[in-house]
DOZA-559858 format. One line per 4 residues: number of its first residue (from 1); their letters; for each residue x, y, z of N, C-alpha, C, O. Coordinates in pm, whole numbers. Layout:
% residues N
NUM = A = X,Y,Z,X,Y,Z,X,Y,Z,X,Y,Z ~ ...;
//
This chain:
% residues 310
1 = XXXX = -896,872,1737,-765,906,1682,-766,892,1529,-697,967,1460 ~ -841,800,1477,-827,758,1290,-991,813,1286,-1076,769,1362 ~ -1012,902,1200,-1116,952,1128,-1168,831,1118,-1094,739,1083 ~ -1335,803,1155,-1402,681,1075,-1405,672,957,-1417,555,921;
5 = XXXX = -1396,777,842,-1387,736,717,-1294,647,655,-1282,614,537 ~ -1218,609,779,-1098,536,720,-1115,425,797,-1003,373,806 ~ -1206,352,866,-1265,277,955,-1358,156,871,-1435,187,781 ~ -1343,55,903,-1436,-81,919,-1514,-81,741,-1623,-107,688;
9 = XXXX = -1370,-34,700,-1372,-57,519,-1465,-206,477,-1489,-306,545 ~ -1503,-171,340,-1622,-265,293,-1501,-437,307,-1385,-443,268 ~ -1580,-546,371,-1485,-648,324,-1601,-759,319,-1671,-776,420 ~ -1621,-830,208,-1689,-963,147,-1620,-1002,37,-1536,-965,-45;
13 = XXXX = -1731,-1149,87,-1664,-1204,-10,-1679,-1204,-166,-1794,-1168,-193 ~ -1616,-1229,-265,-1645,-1129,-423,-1660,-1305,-500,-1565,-1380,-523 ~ -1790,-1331,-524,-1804,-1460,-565,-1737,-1440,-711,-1646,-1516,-743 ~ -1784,-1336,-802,-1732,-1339,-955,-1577,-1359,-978,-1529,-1384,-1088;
17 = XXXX = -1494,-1343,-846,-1380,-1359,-892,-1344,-1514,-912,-1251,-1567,-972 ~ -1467,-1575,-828,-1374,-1709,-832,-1365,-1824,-916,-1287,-1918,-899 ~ -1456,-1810,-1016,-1420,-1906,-1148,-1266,-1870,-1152,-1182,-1944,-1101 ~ -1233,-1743,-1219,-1103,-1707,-1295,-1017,-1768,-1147,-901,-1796,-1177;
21 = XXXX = -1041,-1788,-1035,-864,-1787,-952,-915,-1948,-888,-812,-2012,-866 ~ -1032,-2026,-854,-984,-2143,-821,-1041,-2120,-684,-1088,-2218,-626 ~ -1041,-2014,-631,-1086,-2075,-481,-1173,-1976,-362,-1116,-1894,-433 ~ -1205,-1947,-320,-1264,-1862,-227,-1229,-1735,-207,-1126,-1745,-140;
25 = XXXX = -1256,-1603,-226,-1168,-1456,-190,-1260,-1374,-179,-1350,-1348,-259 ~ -1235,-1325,-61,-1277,-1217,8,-1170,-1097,-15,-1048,-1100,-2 ~ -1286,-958,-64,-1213,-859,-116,-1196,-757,65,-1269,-797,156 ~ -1139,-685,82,-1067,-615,191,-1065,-469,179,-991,-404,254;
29 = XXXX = -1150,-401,78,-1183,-281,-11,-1106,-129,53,-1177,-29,43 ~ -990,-113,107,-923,-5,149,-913,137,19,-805,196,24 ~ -982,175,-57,-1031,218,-129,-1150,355,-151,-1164,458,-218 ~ -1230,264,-29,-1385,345,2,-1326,465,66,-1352,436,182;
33 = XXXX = -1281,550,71,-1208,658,160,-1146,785,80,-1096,791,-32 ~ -1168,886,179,-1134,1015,111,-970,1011,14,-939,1086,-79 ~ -903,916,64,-766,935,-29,-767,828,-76,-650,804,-104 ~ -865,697,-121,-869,599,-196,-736,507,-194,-707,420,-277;
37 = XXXX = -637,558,-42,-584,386,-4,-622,374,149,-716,407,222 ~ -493,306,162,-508,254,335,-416,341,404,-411,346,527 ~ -341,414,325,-260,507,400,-273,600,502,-193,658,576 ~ -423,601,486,-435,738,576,-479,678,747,-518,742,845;
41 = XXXX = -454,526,730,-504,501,919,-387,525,941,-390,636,994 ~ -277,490,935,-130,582,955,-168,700,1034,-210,725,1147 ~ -125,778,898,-111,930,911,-203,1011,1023,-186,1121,1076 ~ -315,903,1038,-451,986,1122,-391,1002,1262,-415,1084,1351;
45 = XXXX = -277,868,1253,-231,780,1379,-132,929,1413,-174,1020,1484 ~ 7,929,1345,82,1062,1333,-12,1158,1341,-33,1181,1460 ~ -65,1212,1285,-86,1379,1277,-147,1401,1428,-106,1485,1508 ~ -272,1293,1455,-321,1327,1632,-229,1366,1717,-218,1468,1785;
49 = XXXX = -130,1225,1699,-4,1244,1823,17,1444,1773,-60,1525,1823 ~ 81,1470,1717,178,1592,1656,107,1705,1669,164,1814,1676 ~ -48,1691,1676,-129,1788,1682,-129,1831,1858,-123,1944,1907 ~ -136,1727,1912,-128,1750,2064,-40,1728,2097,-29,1723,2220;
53 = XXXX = 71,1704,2021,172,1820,2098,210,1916,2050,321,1962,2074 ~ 140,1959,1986,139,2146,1917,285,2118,1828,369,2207,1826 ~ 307,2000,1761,370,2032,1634,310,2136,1546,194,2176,1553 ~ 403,2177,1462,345,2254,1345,383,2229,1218,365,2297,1117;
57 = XXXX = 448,2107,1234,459,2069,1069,570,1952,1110,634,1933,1214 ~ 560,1855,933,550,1762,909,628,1750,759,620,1835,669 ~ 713,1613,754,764,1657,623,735,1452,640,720,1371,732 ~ 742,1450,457,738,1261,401,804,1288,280,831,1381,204;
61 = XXXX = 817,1169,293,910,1134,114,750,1017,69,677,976,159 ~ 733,991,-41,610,955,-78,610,893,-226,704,944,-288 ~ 534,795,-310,518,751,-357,419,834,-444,434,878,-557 ~ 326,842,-369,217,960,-406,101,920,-298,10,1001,-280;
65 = XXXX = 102,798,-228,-74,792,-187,-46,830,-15,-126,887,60 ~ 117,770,27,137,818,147,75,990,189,3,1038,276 ~ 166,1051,50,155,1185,62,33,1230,61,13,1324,138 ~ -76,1187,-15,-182,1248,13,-301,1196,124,-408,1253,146;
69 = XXXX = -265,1103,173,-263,1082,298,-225,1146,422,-303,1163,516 ~ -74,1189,420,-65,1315,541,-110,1456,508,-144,1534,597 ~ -108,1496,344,-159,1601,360,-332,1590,391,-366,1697,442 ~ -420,1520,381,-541,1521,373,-522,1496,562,-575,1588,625;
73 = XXXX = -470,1412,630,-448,1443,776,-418,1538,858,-482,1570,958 ~ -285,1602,803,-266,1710,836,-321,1830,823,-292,1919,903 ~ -396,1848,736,-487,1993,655,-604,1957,773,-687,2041,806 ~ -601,1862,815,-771,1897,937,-711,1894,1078,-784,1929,1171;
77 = XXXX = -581,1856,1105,-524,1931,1237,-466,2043,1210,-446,2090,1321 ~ -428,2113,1137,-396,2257,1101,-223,2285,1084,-159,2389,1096 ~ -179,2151,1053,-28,2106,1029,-14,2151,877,-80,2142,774 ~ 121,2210,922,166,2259,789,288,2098,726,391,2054,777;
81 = XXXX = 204,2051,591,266,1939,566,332,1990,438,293,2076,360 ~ 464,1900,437,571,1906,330,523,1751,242,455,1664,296 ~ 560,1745,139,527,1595,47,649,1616,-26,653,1705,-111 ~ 781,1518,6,874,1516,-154,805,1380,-225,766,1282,-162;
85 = XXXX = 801,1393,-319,815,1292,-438,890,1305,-550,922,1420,-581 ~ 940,1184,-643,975,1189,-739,916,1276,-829,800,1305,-801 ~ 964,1327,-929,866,1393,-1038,842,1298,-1156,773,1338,-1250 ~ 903,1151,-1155,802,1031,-1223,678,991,-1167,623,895,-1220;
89 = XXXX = 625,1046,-1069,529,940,-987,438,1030,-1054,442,1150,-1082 ~ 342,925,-1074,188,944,-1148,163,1117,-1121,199,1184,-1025 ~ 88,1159,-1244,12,1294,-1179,-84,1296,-1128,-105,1409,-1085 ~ -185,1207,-1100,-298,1214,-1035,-291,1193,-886,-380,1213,-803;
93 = XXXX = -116,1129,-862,-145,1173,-712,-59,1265,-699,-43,1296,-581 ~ 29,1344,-799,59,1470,-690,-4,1551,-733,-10,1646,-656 ~ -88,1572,-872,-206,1684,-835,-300,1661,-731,-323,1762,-664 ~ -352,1576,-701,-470,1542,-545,-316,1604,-404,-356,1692,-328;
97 = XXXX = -177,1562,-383,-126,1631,-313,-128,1748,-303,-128,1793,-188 ~ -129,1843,-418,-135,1952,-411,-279,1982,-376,-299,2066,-288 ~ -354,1940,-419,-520,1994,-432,-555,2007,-251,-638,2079,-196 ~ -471,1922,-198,-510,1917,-57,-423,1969,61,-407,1937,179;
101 = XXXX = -361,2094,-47,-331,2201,38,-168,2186,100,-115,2256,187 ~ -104,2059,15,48,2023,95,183,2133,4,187,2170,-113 ~ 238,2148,70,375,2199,-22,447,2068,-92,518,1994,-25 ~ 416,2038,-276,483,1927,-297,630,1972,-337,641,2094,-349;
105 = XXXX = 738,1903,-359,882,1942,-381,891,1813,-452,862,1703,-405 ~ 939,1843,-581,952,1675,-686,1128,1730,-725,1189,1832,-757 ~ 1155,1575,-697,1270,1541,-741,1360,1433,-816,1326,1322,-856 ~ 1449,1477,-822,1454,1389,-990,1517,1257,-912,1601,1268,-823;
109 = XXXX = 1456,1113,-968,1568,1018,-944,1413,930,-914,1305,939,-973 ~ 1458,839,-786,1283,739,-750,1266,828,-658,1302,946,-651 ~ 1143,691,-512,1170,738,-405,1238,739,-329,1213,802,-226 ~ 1372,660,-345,1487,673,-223,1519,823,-306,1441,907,-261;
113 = XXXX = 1578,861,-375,1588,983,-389,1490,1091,-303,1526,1191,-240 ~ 1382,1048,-317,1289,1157,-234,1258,1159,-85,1210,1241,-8 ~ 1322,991,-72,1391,981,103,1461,1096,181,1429,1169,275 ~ 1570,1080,100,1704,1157,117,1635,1317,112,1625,1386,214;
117 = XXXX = 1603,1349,16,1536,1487,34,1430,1502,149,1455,1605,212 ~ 1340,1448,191,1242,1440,233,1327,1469,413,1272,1551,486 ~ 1436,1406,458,1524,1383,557,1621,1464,574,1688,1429,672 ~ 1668,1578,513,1724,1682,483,1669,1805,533,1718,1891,606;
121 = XXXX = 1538,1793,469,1413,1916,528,1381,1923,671,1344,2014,745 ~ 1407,1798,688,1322,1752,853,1480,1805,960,1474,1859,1071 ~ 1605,1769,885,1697,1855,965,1732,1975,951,1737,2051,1048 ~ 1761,2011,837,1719,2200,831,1651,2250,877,1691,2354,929;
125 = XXXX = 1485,2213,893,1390,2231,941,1372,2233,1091,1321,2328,1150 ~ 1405,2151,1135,1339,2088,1254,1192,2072,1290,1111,2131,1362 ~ 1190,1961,1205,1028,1944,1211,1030,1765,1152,1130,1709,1109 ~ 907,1709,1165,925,1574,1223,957,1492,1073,916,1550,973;
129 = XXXX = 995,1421,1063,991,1329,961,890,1204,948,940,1101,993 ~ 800,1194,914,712,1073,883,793,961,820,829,992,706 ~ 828,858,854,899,754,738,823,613,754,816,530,845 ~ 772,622,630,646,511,648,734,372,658,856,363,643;
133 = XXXX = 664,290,680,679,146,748,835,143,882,883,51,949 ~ 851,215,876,998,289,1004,903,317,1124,882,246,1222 ~ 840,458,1084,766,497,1200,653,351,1270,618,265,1189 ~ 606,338,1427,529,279,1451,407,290,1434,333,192,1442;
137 = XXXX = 351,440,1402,256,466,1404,206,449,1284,83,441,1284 ~ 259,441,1174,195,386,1042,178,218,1035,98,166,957 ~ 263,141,1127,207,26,1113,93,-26,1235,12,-118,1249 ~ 143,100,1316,-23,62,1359,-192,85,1335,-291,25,1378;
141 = XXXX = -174,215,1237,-274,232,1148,-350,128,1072,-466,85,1070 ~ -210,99,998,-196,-54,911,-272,-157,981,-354,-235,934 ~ -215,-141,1152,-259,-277,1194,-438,-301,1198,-507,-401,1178 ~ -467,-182,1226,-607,-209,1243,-693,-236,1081,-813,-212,1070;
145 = XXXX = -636,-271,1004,-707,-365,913,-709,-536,948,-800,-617,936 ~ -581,-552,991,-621,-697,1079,-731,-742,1193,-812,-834,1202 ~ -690,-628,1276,-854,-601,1340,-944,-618,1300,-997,-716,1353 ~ -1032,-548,1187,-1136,-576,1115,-1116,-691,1045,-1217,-761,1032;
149 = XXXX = -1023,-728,1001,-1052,-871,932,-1070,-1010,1055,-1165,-1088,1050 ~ -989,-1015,1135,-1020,-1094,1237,-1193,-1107,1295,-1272,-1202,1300 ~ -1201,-963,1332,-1384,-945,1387,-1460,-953,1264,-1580,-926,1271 ~ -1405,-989,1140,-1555,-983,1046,-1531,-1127,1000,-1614,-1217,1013;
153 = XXXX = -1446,-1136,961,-1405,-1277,911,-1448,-1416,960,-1364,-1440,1047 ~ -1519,-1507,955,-1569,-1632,1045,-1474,-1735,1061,-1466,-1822,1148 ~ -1364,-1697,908,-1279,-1810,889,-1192,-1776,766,-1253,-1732,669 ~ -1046,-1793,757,-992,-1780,597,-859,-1844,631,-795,-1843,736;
157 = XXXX = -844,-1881,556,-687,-1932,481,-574,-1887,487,-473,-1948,523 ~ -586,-1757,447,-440,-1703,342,-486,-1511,361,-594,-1472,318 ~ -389,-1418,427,-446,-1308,355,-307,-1277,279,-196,-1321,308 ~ -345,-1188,171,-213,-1160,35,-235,-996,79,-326,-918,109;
161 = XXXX = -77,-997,59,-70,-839,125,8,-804,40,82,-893,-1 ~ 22,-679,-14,115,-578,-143,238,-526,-27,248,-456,73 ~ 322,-616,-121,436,-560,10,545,-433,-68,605,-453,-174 ~ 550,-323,2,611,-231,-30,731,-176,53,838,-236,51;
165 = XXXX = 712,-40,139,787,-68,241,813,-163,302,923,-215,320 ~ 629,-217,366,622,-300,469,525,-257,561,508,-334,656 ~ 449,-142,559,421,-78,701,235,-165,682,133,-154,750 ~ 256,-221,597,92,-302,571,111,-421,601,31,-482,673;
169 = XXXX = 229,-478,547,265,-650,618,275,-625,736,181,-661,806 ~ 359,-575,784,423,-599,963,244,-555,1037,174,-631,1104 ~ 220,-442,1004,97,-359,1078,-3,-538,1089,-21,-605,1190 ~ -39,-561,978,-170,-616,966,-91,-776,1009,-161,-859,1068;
173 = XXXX = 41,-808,978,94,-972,1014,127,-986,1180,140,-1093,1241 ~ 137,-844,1240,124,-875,1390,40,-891,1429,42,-970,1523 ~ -70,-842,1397,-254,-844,1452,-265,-993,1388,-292,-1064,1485 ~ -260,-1058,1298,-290,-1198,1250,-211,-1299,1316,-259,-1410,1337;
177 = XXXX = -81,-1267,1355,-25,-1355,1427,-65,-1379,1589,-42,-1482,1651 ~ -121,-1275,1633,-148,-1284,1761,-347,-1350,1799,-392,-1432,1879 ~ -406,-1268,1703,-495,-1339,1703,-577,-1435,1616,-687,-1484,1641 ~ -486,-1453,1492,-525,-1555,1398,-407,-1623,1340,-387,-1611,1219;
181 = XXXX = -296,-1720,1442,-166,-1730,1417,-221,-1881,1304,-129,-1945,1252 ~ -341,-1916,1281,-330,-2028,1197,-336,-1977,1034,-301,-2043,936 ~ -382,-1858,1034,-386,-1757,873,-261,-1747,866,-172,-1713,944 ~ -269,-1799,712,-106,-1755,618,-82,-1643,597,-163,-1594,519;
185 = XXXX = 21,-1553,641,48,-1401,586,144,-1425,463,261,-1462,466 ~ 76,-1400,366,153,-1383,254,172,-1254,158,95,-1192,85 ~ 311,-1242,189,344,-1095,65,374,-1126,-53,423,-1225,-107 ~ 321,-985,-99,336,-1004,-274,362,-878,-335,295,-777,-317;
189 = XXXX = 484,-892,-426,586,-801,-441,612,-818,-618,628,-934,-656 ~ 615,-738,-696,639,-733,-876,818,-765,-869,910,-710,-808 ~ 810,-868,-953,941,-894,-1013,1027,-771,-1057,1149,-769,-1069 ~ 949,-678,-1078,1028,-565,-1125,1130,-484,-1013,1238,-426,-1025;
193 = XXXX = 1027,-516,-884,1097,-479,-777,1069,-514,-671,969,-495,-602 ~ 1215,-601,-646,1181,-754,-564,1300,-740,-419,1350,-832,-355 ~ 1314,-613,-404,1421,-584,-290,1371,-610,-132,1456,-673,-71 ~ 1278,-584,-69,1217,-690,55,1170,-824,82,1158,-877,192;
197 = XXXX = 1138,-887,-64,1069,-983,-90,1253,-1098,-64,1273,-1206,-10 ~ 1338,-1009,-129,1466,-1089,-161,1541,-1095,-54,1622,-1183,-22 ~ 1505,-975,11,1602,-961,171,1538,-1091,277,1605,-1162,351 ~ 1396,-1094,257,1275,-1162,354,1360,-1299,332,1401,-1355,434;
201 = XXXX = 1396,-1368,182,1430,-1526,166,1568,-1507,235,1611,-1601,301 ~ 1619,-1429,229,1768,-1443,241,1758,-1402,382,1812,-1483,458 ~ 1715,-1319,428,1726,-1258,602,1813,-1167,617,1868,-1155,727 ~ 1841,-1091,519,1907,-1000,545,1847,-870,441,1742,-865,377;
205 = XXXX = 1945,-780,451,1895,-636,391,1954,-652,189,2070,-621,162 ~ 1877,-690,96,1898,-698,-12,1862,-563,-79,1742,-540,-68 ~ 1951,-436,-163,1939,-381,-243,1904,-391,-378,1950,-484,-443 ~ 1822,-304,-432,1861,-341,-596,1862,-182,-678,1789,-87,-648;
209 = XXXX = 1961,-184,-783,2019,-77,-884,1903,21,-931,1923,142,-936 ~ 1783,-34,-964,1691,-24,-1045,1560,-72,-1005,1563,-153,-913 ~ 1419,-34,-1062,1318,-64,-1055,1290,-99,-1200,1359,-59,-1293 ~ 1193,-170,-1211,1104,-160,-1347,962,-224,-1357,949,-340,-1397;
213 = XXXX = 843,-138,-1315,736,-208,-1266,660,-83,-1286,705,30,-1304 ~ 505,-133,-1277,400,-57,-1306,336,-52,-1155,227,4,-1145 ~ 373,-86,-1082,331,-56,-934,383,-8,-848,451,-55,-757 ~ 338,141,-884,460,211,-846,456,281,-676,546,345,-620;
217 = XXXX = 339,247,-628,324,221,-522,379,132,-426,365,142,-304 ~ 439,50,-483,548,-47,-378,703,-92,-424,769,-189,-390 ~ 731,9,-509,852,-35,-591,988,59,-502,1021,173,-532 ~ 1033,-3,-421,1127,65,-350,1291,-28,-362,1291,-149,-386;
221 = XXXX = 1381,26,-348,1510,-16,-403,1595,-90,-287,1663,-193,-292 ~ 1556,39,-132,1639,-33,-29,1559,-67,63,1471,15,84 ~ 1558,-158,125,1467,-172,251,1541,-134,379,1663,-143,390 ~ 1460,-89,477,1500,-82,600,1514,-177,680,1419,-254,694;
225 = XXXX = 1611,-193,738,1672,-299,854,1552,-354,954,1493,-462,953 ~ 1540,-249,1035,1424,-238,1110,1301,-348,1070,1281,-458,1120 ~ 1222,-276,954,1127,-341,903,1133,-466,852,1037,-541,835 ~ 1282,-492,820,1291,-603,753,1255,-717,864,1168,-803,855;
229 = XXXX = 1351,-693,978,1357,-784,1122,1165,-767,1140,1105,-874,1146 ~ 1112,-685,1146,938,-735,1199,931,-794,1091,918,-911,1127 ~ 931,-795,962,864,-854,862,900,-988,857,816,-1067,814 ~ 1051,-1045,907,1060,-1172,923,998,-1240,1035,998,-1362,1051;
233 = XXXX = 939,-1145,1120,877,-1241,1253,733,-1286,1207,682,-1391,1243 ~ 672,-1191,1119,527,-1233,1097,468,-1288,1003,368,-1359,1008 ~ 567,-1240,860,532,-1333,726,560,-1437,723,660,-1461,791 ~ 496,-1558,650,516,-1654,601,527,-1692,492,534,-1814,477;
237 = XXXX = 530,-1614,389,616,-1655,267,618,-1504,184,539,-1418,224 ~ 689,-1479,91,713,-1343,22,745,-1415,-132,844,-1475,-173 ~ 619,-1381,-195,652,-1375,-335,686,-1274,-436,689,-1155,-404 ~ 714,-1313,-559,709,-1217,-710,630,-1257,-780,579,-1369,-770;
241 = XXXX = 598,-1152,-885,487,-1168,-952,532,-1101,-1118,642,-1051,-1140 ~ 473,-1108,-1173,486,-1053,-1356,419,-960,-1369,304,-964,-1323 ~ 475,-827,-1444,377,-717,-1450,285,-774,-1528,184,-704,-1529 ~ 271,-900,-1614,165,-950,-1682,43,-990,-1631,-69,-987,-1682;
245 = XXXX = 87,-1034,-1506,-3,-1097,-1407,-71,-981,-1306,-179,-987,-1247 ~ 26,-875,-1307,-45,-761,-1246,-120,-699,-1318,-213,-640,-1263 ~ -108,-693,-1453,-232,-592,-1557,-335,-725,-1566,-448,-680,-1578 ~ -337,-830,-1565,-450,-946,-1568,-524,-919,-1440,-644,-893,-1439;
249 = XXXX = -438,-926,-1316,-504,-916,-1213,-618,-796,-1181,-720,-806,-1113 ~ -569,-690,-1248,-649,-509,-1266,-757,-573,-1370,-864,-512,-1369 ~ -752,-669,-1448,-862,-683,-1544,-979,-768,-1453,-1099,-742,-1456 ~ -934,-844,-1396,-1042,-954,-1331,-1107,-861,-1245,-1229,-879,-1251;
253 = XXXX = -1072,-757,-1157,-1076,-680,-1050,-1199,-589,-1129,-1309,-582,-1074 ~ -1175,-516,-1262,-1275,-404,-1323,-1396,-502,-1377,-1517,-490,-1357 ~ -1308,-627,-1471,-1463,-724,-1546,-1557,-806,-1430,-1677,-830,-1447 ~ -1491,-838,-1325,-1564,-954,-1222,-1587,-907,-1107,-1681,-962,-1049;
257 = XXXX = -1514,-791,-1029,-1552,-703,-920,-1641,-561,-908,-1720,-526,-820 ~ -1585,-474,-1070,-1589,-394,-1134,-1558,-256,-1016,-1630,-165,-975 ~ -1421,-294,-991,-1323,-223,-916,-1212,-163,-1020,-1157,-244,-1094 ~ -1185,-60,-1026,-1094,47,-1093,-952,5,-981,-967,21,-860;
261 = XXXX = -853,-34,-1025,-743,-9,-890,-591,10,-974,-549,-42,-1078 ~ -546,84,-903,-408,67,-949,-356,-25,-929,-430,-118,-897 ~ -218,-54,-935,-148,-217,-981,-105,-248,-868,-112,-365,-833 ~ -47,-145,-778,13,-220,-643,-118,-290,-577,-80,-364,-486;
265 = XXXX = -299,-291,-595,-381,-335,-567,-415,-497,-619,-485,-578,-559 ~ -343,-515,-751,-397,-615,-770,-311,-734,-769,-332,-838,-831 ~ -171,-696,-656,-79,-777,-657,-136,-943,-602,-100,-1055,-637 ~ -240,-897,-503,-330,-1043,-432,-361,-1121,-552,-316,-1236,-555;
269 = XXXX = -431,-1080,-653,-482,-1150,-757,-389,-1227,-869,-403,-1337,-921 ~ -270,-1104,-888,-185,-1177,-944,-122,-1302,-881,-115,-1411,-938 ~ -79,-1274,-761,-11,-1407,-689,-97,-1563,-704,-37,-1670,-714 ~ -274,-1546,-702,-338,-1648,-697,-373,-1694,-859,-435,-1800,-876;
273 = XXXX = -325,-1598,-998,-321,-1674,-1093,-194,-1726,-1132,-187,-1787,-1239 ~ -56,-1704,-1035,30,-1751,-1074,74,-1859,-1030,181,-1909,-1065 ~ -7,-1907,-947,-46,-2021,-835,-144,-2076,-746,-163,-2091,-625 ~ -218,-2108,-897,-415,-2107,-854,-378,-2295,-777,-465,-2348,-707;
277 = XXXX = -296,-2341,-794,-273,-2508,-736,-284,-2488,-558,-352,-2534,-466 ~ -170,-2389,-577,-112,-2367,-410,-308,-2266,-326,-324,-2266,-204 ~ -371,-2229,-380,-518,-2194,-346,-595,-2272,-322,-635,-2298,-209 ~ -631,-2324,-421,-742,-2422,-488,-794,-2451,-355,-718,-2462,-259;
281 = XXXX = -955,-2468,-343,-1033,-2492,-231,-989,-2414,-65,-1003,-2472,42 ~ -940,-2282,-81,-880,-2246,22,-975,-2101,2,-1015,-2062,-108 ~ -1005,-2025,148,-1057,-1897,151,-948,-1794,228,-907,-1781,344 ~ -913,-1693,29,-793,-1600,73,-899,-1445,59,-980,-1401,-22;
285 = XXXX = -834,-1398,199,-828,-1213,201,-742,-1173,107,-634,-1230,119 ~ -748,-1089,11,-705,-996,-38,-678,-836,-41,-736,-775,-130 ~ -616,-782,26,-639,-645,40,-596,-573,-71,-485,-584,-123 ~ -689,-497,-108,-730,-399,-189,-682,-301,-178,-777,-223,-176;
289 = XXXX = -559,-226,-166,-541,-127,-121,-504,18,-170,-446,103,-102 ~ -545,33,-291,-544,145,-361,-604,192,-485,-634,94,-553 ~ -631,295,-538,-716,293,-663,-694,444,-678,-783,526,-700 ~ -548,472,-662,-468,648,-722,-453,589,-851,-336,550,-854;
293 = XXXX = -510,562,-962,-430,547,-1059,-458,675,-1176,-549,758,-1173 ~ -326,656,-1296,-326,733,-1373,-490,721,-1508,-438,668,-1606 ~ -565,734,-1525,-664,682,-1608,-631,641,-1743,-679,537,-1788 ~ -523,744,-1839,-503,712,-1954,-393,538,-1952,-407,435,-2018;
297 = XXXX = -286,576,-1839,-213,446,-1844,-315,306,-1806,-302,198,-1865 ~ -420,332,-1692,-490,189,-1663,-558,130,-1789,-549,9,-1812 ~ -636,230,-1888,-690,221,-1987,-589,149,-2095,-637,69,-2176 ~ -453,176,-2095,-322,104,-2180,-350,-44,-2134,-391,-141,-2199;
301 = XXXX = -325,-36,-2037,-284,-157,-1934,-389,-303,-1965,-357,-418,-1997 ~ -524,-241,-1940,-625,-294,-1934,-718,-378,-2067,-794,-474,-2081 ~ -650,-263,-2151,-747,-230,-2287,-837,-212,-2299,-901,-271,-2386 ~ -890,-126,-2222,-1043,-41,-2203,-1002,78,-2275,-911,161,-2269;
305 = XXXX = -1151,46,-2373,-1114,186,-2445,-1200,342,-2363,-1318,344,-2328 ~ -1097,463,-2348,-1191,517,-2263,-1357,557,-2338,-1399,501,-2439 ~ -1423,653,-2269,-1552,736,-2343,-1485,810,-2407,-1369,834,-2374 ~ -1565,887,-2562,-1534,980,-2612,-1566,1161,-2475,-1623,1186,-2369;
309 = XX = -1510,1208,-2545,-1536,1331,-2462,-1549,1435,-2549,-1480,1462,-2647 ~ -1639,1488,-2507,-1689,1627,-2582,-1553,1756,-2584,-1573,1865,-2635;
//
């Protein structure tokens, strides 16, 4: 059902990181793969179902890595896929959306804006709506990274998960709770946009007006009800973090891993320099889970100066 390319991703442990954080970490590399996140064990999950049953198309609202995720799924079952996104979201993932054959539609506002559009099409249309961390089948995609970490893993602590929707916490914190209920599931979420992380302390559904964050892969405004209720059964704690700590975290990741990732990737790292005490002598998973980034902004971010170019 999930393409192996999206299967039994690189995971060891990354000794260079651990002067800079204090304690043991094993990297979780969701990366190695034709759309360079974790999105696509999802989508592989959706498009099979949809293919056998002779769907013919498919509509998402998207960030950018979801989307190129169903379109790169859908383009090999022969599904005609829709992608809304914002028209702020990075260009490097909606040119790779487009490159892979999807109809993109950008609209002005975030991604709840491109919710709402994205859910519009699917009723005009009549054709299915994908809604990541909602649908089950994206967190069961999700889930099978817990899988592999459980069967490879001998032993760990703590895994740090980039919490966005959600469809990566709940997916991968049900597989850990059931068969590794002594591992800490911990989410990690940018201060900039702290709307699940805030609902999770409080237990209920917290909104917020605005975003302001460089990870723009998990920066969402409303959370879903739904997700919120699994996410309180399986996490055990939900933090924030500093976009300061997220461009530090992208630096340790390129100088000591020499991993390229976008920022919603290096939320694990940030969390453990903002609380190398609460680590210290402990072995944490980190999942890795993306590396769509823009090149000229990581290069800002980072202060890598790029190559000259002819």
């Amino acid at each position: 059902m999930i393409d192996p390319a999206f299967l039994d991703t690189p995971l060891y442990r990354c000794e260079g990181l651990e002067t800079d954080l204090g304690c043991a970490v094993s990297i979780k590399l969701e990366t190695a793969n034709p759309v360079r996140s974790f999105k696509a064990r999802g989508t592989e999950v959706v498009t099979s179902l949809l293919a056998g049953n002779h769907s013919p198309a498919v509509v998402c609202a998207s960030a950018g890595n979801l989307g190129q995720a169903l379109a790169w799924s859908g383009r090999g079952r022969g599904l005609d896929v829709t992608v809304v996104a914002s028209r702020l979201a990075p260009a490097v993932k909606l040119d790779r959306i487009r490159a892979l054959d999807a109809r993109l539609e950008l609209v002005d506002g975030d991604i709840e804006a491109a919710r709402e559009r994205a859910a519009a099409i699917a009723r005009q249309d009549g054709i299915r709506l994908v809604e990541d961390s909602l649908d089950l089948e994206t967190c069961e995609g999700a889930g099978t990274i817990g899988l592999e970490l459980v069967d490879t893993v001998s032993s760990f602590d703590a895994v740090l998960i980039a919490l966005g929707g959600g469809a990566m916490a709940t997916g991968v914190g049900q597989v850990l709770k059931a068969c590794a209920p002594e591992v800490e599931v911990i989410c990690v979420q940018p201060l900039g946009a702290p709307a699940m992380t805030r609902s999770w302390h409080q237990r209920r559904v917290v909104t917020t007006d605005s975003i302001d964050t460089i990870a723009d892969g998990v920066a969402g405004r409303r959370p879903i009800p739904a997700v919120l209720d699994d996410l309180l059964v399986v996490a055990d704690d939900a933090v924030l973090v500093k976009e300061a700590s997220i461009i530090a975290g992208m630096r340790i990741l390129l100088d000591r891993a020499g991993l390229v990732v976008e920022p919603s990737a290096a939320l694990g790292v940030a969390a453990i320099l903002e609380d190398r005490d609460r680590f210290a002598g402990r072995h944490v998973v980190t999942i890795v889970c993306g590396s769509n980034v823009d090149m000229d902004a990581y290069h800002r971010w980072v202060g890598v100066t790029p190559d000259h170019r002819p």
